[in-house]
C-alpha positions as CSV (number, residue, x, y, z in Angstrom):
1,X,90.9,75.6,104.3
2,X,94.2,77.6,104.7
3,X,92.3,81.0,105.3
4,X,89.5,79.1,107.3
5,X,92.6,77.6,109.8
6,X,94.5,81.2,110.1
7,X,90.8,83.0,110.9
8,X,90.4,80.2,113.6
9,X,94.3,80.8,114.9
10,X,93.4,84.9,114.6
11,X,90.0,84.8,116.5
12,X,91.9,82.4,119.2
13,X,95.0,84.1,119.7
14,X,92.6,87.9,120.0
15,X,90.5,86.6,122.3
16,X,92.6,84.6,124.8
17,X,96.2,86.5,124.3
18,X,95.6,89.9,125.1
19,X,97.8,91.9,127.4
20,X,97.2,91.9,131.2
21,X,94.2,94.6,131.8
22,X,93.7,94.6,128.1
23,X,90.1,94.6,128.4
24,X,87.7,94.2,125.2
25,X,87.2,97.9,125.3
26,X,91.0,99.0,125.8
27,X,91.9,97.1,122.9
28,X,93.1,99.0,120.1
29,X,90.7,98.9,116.9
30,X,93.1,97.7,114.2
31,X,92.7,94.6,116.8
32,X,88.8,94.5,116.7
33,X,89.2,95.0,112.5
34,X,91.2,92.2,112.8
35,X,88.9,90.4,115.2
36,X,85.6,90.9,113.2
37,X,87.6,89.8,109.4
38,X,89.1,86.8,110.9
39,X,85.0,86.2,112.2
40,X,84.3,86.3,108.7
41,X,86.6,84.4,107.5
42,X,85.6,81.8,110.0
43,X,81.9,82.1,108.8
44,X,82.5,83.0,105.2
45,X,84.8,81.0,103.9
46,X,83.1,77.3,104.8
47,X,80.3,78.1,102.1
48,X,83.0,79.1,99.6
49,X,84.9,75.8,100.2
50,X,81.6,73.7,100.0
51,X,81.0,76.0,96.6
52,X,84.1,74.1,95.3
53,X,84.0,71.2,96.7
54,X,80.2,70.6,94.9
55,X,81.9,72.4,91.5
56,X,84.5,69.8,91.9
57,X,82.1,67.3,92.0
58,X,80.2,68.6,89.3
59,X,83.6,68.6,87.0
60,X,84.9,65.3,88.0
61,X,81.7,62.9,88.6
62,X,78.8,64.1,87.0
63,X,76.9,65.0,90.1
64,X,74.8,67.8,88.2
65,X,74.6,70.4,91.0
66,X,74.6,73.5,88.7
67,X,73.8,71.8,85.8
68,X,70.4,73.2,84.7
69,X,69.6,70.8,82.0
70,X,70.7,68.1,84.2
71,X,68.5,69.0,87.5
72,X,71.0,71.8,88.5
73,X,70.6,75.0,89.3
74,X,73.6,77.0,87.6
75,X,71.6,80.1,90.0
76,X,72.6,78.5,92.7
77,X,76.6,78.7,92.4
78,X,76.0,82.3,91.6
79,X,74.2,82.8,95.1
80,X,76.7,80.4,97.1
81,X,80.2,82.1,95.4
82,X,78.4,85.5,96.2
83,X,77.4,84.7,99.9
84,X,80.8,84.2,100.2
85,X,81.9,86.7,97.7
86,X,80.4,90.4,99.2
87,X,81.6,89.2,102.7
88,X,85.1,89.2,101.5
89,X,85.0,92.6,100.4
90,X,84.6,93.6,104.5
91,X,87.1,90.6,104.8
92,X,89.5,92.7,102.5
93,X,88.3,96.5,103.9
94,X,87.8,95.9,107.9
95,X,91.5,95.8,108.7
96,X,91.9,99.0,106.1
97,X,89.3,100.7,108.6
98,X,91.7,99.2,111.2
99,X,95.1,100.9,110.0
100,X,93.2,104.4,109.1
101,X,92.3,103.9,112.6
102,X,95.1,103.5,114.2
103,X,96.8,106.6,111.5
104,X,94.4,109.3,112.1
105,X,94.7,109.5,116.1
106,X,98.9,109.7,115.8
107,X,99.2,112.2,113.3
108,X,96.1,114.6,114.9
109,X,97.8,114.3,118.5
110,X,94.9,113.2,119.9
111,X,92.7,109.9,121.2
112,X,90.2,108.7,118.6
113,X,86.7,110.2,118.6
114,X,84.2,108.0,119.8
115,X,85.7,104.8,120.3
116,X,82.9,102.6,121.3
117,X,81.0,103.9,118.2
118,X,84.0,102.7,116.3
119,X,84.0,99.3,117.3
120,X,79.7,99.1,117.1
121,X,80.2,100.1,113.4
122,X,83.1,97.6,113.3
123,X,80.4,94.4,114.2
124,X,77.4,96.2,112.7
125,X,79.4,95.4,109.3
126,X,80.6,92.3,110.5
127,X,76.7,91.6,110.7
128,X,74.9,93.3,108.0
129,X,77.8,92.4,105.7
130,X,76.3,89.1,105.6
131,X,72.9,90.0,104.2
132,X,73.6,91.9,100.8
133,X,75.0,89.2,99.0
134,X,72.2,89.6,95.8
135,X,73.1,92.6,94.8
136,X,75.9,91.3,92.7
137,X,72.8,90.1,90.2
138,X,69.4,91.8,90.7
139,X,68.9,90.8,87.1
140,X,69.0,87.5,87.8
141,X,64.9,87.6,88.3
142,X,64.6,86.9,92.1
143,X,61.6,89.0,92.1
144,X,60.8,92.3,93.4
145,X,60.5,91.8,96.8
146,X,63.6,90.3,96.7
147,X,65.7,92.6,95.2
148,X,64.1,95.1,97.3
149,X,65.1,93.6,100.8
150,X,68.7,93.6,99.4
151,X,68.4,96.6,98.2
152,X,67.2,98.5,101.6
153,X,70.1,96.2,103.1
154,X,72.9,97.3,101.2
155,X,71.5,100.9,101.5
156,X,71.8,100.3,105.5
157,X,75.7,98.7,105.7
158,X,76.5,102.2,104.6
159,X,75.6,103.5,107.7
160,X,78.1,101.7,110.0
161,X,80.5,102.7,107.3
162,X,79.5,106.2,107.5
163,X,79.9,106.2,111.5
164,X,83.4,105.3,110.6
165,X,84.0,108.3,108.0
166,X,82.8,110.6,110.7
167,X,84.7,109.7,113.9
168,X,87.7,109.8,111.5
169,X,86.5,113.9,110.5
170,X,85.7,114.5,114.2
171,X,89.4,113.0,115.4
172,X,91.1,115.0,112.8
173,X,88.9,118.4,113.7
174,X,90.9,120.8,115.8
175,X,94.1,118.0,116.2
176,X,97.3,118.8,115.3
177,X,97.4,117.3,112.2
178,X,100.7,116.5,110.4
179,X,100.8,115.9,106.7
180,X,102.6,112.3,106.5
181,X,102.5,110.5,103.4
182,X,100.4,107.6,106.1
183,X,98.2,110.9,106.8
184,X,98.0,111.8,103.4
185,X,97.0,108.9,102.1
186,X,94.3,108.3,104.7
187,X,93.1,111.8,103.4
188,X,92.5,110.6,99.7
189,X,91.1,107.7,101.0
190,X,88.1,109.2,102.6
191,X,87.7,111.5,99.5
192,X,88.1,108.3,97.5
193,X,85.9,106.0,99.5
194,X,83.2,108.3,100.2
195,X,82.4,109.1,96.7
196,X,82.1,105.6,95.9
197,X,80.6,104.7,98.6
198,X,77.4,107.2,97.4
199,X,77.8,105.4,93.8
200,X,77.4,101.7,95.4
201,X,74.1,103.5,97.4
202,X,73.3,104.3,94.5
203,X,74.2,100.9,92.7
204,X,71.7,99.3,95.8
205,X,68.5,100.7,94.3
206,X,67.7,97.7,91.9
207,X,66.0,100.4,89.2
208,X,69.4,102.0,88.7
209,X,71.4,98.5,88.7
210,X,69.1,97.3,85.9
211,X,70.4,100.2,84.3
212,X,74.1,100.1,84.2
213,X,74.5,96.4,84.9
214,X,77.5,95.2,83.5
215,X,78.3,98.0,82.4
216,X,82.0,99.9,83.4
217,X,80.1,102.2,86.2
218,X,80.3,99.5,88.0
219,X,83.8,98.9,87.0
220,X,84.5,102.4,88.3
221,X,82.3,101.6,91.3
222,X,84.5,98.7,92.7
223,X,87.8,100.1,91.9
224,X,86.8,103.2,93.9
225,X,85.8,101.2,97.3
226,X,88.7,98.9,96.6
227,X,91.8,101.2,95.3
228,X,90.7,104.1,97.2
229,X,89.8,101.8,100.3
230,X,92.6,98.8,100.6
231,X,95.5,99.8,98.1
232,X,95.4,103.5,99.9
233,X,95.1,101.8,103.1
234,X,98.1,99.4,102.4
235,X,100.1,102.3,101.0
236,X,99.5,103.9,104.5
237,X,100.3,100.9,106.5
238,X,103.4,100.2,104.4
239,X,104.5,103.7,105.3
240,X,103.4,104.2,109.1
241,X,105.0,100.7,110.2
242,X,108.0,100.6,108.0
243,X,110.2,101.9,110.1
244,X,109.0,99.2,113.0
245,X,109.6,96.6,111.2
246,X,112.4,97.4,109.3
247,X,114.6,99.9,111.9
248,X,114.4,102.9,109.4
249,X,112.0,105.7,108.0
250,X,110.8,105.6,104.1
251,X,111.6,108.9,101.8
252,X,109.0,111.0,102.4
253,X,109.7,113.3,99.6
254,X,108.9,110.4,97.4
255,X,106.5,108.3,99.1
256,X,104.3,112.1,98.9
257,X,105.5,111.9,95.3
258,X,104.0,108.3,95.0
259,X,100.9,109.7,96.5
260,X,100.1,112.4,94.2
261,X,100.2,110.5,91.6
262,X,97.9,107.8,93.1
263,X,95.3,109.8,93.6
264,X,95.1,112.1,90.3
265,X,95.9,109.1,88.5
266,X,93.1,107.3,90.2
267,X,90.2,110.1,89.4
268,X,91.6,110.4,85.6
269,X,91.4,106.7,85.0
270,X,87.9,105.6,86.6
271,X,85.9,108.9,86.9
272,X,85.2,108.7,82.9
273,X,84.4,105.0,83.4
274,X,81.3,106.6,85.4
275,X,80.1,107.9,82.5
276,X,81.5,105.8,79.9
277,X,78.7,103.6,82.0
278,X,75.7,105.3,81.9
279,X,76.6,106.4,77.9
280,X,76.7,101.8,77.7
281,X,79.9,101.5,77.4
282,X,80.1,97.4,78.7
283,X,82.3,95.5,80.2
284,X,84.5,92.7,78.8
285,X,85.0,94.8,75.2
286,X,87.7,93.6,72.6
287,X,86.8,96.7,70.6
288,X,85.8,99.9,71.3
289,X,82.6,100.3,68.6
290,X,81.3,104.2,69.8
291,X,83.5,106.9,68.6
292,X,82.0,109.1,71.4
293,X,83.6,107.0,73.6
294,X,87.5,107.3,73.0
295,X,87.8,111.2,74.1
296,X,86.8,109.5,77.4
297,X,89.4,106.6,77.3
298,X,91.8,108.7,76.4
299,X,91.7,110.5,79.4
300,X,91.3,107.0,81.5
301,X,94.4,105.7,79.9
302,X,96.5,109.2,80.6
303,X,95.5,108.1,84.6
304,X,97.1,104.9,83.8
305,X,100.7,105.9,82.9
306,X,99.8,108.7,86.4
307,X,99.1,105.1,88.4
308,X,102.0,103.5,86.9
309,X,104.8,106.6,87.6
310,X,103.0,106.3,91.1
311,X,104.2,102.6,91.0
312,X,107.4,104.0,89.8
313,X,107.7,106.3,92.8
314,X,107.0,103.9,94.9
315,X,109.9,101.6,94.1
316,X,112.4,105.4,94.0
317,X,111.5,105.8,97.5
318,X,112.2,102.4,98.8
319,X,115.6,102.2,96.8
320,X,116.5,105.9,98.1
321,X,115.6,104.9,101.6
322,X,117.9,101.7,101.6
323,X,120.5,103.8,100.2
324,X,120.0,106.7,102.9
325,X,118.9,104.3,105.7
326,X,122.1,105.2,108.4
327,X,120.7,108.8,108.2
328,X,116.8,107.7,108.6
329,X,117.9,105.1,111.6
330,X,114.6,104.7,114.1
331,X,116.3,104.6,117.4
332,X,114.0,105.3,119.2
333,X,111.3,102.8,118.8
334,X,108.6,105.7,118.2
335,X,109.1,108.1,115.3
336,X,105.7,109.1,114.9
337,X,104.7,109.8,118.8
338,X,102.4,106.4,118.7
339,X,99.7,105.8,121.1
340,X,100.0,102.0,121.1
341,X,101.5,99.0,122.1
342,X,104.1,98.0,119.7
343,X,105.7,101.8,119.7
344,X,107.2,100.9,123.0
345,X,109.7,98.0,121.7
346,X,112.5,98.6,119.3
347,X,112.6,99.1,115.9
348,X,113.0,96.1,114.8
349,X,111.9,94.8,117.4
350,X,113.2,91.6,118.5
351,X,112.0,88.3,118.1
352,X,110.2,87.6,121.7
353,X,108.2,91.3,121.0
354,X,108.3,92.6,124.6
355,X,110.7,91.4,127.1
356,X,107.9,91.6,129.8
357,X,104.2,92.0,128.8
358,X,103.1,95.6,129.4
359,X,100.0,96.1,131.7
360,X,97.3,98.0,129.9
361,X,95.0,100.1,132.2
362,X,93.4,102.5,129.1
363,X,93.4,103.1,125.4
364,X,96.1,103.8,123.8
365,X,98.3,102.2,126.3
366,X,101.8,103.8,125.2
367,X,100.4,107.0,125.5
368,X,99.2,106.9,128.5
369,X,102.4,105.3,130.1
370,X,104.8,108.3,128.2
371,X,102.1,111.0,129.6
372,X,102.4,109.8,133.0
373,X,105.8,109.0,132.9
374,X,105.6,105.1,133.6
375,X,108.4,102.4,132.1
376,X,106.4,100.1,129.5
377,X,108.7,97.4,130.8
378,X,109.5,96.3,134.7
379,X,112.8,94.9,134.9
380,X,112.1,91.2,135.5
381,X,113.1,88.8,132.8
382,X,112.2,85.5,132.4
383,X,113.2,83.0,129.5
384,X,111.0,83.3,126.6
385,X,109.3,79.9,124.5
386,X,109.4,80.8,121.1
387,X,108.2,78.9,117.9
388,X,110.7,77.5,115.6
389,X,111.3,78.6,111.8
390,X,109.1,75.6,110.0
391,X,109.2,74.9,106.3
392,X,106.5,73.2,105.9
393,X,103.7,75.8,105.1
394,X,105.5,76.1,102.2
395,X,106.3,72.9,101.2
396,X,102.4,72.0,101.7
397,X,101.4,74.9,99.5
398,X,104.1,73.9,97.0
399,X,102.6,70.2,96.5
400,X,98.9,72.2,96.8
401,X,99.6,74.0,93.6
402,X,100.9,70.7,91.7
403,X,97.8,69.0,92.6
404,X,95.8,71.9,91.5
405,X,97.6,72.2,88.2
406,X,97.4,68.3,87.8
407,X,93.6,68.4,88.5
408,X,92.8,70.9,85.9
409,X,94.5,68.6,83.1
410,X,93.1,65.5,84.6
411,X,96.8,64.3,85.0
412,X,95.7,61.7,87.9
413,X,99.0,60.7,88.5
414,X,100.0,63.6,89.2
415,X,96.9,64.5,91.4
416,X,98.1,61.6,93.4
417,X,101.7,62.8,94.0
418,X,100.8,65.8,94.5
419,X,98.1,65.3,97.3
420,X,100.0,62.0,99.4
421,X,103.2,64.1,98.9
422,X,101.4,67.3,100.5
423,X,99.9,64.1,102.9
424,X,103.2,63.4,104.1
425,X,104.6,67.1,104.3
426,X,102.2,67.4,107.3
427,X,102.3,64.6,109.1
428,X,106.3,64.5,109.0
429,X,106.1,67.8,110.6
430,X,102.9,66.8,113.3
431,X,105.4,64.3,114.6
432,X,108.0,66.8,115.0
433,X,109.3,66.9,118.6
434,X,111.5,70.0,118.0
435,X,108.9,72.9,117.4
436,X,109.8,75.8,120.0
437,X,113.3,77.1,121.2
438,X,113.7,79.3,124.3
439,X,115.5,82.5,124.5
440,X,117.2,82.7,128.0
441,X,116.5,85.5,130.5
442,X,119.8,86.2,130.6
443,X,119.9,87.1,126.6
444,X,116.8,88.6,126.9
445,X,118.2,91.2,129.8
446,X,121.4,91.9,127.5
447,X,119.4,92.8,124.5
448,X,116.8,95.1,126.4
449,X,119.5,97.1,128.5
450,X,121.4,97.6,124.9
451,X,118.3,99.0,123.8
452,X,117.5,101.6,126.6
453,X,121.2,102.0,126.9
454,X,121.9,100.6,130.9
C-alpha cells in the first residue's frame, strides 16, 4: 500500500508539476522512466496486495484459495504473484534506462539521439511489460498455445528495449565521449545487458525453457539483466549526482577501480553458471554431486572475492573522497557540463530547489540557456511553502514491522498493538495543523546572491 500511495504521489506530482513550458516532449527522460515505473506501480502493485491479502486469508481463516485439495488453485498464486512479479522487473529497470539516459548525452557532448523514439520504447514496455507474466513457469502445463503467445510476447518486449540500446550507440557515435567512472559504467552495462538480454530471448522460446528450467542458466540469466542493468545503473547514478547532492566530486581513481572489478568479477562469476546450466547443474543445491562441475565453480567463486574487492573499492573511494572533499568542492553547480535542470542550482542545492522556477522552451533546458547565454533564474523572489520534517513514516513502518512479526507467530496481542498503535501514528499526524513552514523571500535572495556571488 506504501509503494501503491508513492506511485499515485509520483504520477501526480509528473503530470501536474512540471516547469513552465515543460511540455510532455521537453521533459527529460529519466522523468518519463520515472513516469511510466510509478504507472506500474500504480497498476501492478494492486494485484500483488490482493495476492496477500487472499494468502492471508488463506493462513489465518481457512478460506482455501490456493489450496488444491481444498477447492484451491495453488496455480493460481503462481499466476497472480507473477502478474505482479515480471512487471516489477521494468518497475526496478525503467528508471535505470532513465539515468543511462540522462549519462550518455553529458559525457558525449551532445543531445540524445532520437528522443521521441526513446520515450515510445519507454511506454511500449510500460505496455508490453504487462503481458509476459507466464514465462516464469511454461512447465506449469498451460498448454501450447499458451506458452506460445507468451513466448512471441516476451520475444517482442525486447524490441523496445533494443530501440533503447541503439539511440544510446547512435548518441555516443562521433560525441566527445569522456571516460567517467558514470560513463564507464553505462559502457559495461550495455555489454552486460545486451548479452543477457539475447539469453532471456532465448529463455522466451518455451522448447529451450523446458530445457534449463530451474536450472542456474537461468540464475545467470537474471543476474545479468539485473546486476548488469540496475546495480550498474545505481553505481552510475551514485557517481554522476554525488556531487549534487552532497557539494563534492567522488575519487575517480577508485570509483574506476570499483568498476573494473565489477565487471570482470561479474563475467567470472555468472558466465560459467551459463554452462553449469545447460551441463544440469540446478538450482537450490546443498551439495555439489558432479565432479565436472567444480573446475566451473571455481572460477564463479574467484568472480566473487573480484565483486567483493569491487565492494571494497567502493567504500575506499567514498572514505578518500570525504577525507579529500575541500579539494573536490563543486562550486559550481555543474561539474559535468549537464544538460538539465537541476545542474543549474547549487550543489547542494538548497532546500526550496530553485529560487524561481526556470522556464523551459526545449530539451535539455540548461543547455540551451548556457549556449545562448540566458540566466536560469530572473531575479524576483518570493517566499517559498515548504513541507515540514515529519516522523511519522517511520514511526508507521516501525509499528508495520511489529505487526508483521506478530502475525507470523500468531502473537494476537501483539497484532493488535501493533496495528491500532500504527492506527494512531496516522491519524495524530492527519490532525496535525503544523505541516509546512515558509522560507521568506528575503532569505531566499540572501542565499541565491551568496551563491552567484552579488
Amino acid at each position: 500500500i506504501g509503494t501503491l500511495l508513492t506511485g499515485i504521489n509520483f504520477v501526480t506530482t509528473i503530470l501536474k508539476l512540471r516547469a513552465p513550458g515543460m511540455t510532455y516532449m521537453r521533459m527529460p527522460v529519466f522523468c518519463w522512466t520515472a513516469l511510466a515505473s510509478n504507472l506500474l506501480i500504480v497498476a501492478a502493485f494492486p494485484v500483488l496486495t490482493a495476492t496477500f491479502i487472499m494468502l492471508l486469508l488463506d493462513r489465518y481463516l481457512g478460506m482455501h484459495f490456493f489450496t488444491n485439495d481444498a477447492g484451491g488453485n495453488q496455480m493460481m498464486y503462481v499466476n497472480l504473484f507473477w502478474a505482479w512479479g515480471h512487471p516489477e522487473v521494468y518497475i526496478l529497470v525503467l528508471p535505470i534506462f532513465g539515468i543511462f539516459s540522462e549519462v550518455v548525452p553529458t559525457f558525449s557532448g551532445k543531445a540524445l539521439f532520437s528522443y521521441r523514439s526513446m520515450v515510445l520504447a519507454t511506454l511500449g514496455i510500460c505496455i508490453l511489460s504487462f503481458m509476459v507474466w507466464l514465462h516464469h513457469f511454461f512447465t506449469m502445463g498451460a498448454g501450447a498455445n499458451v506458452n506460445a503467445v507468451f513466448g512471441i510476447m516476451s520475444s517482442i518486449i525486447a524490441v523496445p528495449t533494443g530501440v533503447k540500446v541503439f539511440n544510446w550507440l547512435f548518441t555516443m557515435y562521433r560525441g566527445r565521449v569522456v571516460y567517467t567512472t558514470p560513463m564507464l559504467y553505462t559502457i559495461g552495462f550495455i555489454i552486460t545487458f545486451v548479452i543477457g538480454g539475447m539469453t532471456g530471448v532465448l529463455l522466451a522460446v518455451p522448447p529451450v525453457d523446458f530445457v534449463v528450467h530451474n536450472s542456474v542458466f537461468l540464475v545467470a540469466h537474471f543476474h545479468n539483466v539485473i546486476i548488469g542493468g540496475v546495480v550498474f545503473g545505481v553505481l552510475a547514478g551514485i557517481n554522476y549526482w554525488f556531487p549534487k547532492a552532497f557539494g563534492f566530486t567522488l575519487d575517480e581513481r577508485w570509483g574506476k577501480a570499483s568498476f573494473w572489478c565489477w565487471f570482470i568479477g561479474f563475467w567470472l562469476a555468472f558466465a560459467p553458471l551459463y554452462q553449469l546450466g545447460l551441463m544440469g547443474m540446478t538450482r537450490r543445491l546443498q551439495h555439489i554431486p558432479d565432479p565436472s562441475w567444480r573446475p566451473l565453480l571455481l572460477v564463479a567463486e574467484v568472480g566473487a572475492i573480484v565483486i567483493f574487492l569491487a565492494v571494497l573499492c567502493q567504500i575506499v573511494q567514498l572514505y578518500v573522497s570525504i577525507r579529500t572533499r575541500e579539494q573536490r568542492l563543486d562550486l559550481t553547480g555543474d561539474p559535468w557540463n549537464g544538460r538539465t535542470l537541476e545542474w543549474s542550482t547549487s550543489s547542494p542545492p538548497p532546500a526550496y530547489n530553485y529560487a524561481v522556477l526556470p522556464r523551459v522552451e526545449t530539451i535539455d533546458a540548461f543547455w540551451y540557456m548556457k549556449r545562448t547565454g540566458r540566466p536560469p533564474l530572473e531575479p524576483a523572489f518570493e517566499s517559498i511553502e515548504m513541507p515540514r520534517n515529519s516522523p511519522t513514516g517511520f514511526i508507521t513502518a516501525f509499528f508495520a514491522v511489529i505487526t508483521g512479526f506478530a502475525l507470523i507467530w500468531h502473537i494476537w496481542w501483539l497484532v493488535i498493538v501493533g496495528l491500532l498503535s500504527a492506527a494512531v501514528t496516522v491519524l495524530v499526524a492527519g490532525w496535525s495543523d503544523e505541516r509546512e513552514r515558509e522560507i521568506p523571500a528575503s532569505e531566499i535572495a540572501r542565499m541565491e546572491r551568496a551563491r552567484l556571488g552579488a
